[in-house]
Every structure is written in C-alpha cells, then in structure tokens.
C-alpha positions as CSV (number, residue, x, y, z in Angstrom):
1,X,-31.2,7.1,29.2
2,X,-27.8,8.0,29.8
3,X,-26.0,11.0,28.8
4,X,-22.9,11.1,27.0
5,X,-20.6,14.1,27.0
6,X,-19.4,14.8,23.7
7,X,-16.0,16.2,23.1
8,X,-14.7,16.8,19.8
9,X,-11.2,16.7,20.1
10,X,-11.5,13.1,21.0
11,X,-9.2,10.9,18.6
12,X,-7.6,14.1,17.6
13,X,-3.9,13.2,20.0
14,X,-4.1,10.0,18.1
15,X,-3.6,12.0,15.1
16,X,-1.2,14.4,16.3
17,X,1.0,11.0,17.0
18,X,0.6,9.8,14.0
19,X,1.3,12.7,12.2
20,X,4.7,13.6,14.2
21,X,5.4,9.7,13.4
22,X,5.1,10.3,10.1
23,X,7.1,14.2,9.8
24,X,9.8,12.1,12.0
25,X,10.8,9.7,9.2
26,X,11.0,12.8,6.9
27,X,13.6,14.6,9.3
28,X,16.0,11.6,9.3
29,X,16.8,13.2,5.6
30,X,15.3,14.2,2.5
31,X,16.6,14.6,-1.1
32,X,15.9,17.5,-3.4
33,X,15.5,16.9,-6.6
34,X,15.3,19.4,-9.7
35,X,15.4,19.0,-13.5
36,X,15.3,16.1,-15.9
37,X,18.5,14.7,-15.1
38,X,18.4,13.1,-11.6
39,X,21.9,11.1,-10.7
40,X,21.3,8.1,-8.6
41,X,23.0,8.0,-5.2
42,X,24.6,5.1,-2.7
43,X,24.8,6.6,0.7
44,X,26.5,3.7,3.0
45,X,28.3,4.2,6.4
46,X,30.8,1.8,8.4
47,X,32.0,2.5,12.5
48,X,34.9,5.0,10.4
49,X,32.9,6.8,8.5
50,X,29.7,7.7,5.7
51,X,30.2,7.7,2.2
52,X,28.7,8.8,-0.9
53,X,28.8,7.9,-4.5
54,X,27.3,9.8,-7.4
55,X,27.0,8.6,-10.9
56,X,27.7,11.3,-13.2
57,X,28.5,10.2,-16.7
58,X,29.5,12.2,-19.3
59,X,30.3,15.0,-16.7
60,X,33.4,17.1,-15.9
61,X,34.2,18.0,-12.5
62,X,33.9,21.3,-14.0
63,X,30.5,21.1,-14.3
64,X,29.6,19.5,-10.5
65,X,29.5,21.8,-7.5
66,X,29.5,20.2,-3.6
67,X,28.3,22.7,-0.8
68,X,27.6,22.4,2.9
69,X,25.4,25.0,3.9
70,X,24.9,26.1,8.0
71,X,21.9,23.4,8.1
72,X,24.1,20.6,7.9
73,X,22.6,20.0,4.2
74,X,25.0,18.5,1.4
75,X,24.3,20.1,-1.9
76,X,25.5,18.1,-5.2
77,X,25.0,20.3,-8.2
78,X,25.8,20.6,-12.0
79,X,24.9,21.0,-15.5
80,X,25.6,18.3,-18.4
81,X,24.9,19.8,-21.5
82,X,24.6,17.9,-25.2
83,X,27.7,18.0,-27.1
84,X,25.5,18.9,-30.5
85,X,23.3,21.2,-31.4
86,X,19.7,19.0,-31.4
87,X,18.1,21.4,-34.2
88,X,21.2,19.2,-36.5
89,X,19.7,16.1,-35.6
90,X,16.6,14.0,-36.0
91,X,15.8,11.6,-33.1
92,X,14.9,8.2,-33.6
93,X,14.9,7.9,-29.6
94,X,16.3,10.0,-27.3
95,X,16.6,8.7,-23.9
96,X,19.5,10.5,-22.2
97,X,18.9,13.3,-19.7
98,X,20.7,16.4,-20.1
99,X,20.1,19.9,-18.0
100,X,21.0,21.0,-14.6
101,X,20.3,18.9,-11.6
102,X,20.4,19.2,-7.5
103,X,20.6,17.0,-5.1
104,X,20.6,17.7,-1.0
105,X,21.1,15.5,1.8
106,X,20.6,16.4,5.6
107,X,24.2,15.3,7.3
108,X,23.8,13.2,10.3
109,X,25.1,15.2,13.8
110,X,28.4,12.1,14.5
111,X,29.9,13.3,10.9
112,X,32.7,15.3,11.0
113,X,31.4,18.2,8.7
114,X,35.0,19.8,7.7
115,X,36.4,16.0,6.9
116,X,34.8,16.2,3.9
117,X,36.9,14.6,1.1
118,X,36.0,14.6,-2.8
119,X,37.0,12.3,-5.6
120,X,35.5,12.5,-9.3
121,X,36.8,9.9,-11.5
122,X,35.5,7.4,-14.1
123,X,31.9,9.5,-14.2
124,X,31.6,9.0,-10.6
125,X,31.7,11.6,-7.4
126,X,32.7,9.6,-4.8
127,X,32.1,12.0,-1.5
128,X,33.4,10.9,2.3
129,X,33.2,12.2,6.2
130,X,34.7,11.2,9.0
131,X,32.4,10.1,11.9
132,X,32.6,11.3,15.4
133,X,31.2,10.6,18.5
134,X,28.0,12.3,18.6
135,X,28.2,15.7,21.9
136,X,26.5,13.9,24.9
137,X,24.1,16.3,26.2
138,X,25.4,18.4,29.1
139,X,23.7,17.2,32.2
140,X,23.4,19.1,35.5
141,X,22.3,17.4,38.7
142,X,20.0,19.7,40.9
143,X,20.2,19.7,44.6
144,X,16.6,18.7,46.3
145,X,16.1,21.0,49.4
C-alpha cells in the first residue's frame, strides 16, 4: 500500500488564476449605474482619439454634469424630471424613465485626460479625448560585478 501525502491547498493556485483572470477583465472598466433612468452609451476609439456618445433625450445641458475625478474615472450625471405633475394624470402606460442617473467609466492611461471636449446637441452628449502615447516605463540597466 502506498502512501499519499495530502495537501490541501492543492488546486487552490488554479483558482487564484482563475480568479485574477476573472477581476482582470473587470479592471479594463466598469460602469456605475444608479436610478431608473439608465442612458445607453457608444464608447469607440480611432489611432486620434476615444469618443463617447450619450443619449439623453428630453434633457438640458443644465441638468447633465461631466467630472473626472483623480482615479482617471469619467462621471456622466443628471436629473430629467417630468414636465407634469403625475398626481394630474392617469396612466394608461407609462414607459419613460425619469429620475437621476450616473454613469462612470475608468479612462484608459494613452488618453489625454485635460483634452477633454463636450458637445450636447439634439439630446445627445457627445464626449472626446485626445490619445497619447502611453509613458514607457523607465528602465535602468544594472551593472553585474
């Protein structure tokens, strides 16, 4: 009969792997999203730069805030409110959103955080940054005595 040594930690750096895999995919960006009335969002990019557009309808760009916090996170906020009171009214359907909403977005490092450029027009936020080349890390050769 042979003997076997248990250890039980086997398969667990498997997991570990698997688990930075997974919290890897989640730090390429996230979204944040509060309240009943969620905009949808295009994020596309070209070699010039990485662009955002918001849809908005029915807003002001009164009622829409845009931030950049120290984390590199850009934070699209606002309020749309109903232009009647809803105790004068009885709803047959009601399938608009009103309320406030956030949205957040991690920046990527080559975007040129203070080339930020916003446009609102026809209910749509249409939000821009200049891309840079990304800081190559700073290497230093050591001498081998």
């Amino acid at each position: 009969m042979a003997l076997i040594k248990f250890d039980p930690l086997r398969g667990f750096e498997s997991l570990a792997r698997r688990m930075s895999d997974i919290m890897s995919t989640f730090d390429q960006g996230f979204s944040i999203e509060m309240g009943n009335l969620t905009p949808r969002v295009d994020i596309t990019e070209d070699e010039k730069g990485l662009y955002f557009a918001v849809e908005l309808p029915g807003l002001k760009k009164e009622d829409i805030k845009v931030t950049i916090n120290d984390n590199d996170l850009l934070v699209i906020k606002g309020s749309k409110k109903r232009e009647y009171k809803v105790e004068d009214k009885s709803f047959i359907r009601a399938e608009r959103c009103f309320g406030e909403f956030t949205r957040s977005f991690l920046l990527p490092d080559n975007v040129k955080k203070d080339s930020i450029n916003a446009k609102f027009e026809n209910g749509v936020l249409n939000i821009s940054f200049e891309k840079v080349e990304p800081v190559k890390p700073k290497e230093v050769e050591i001498s081998i005595s």
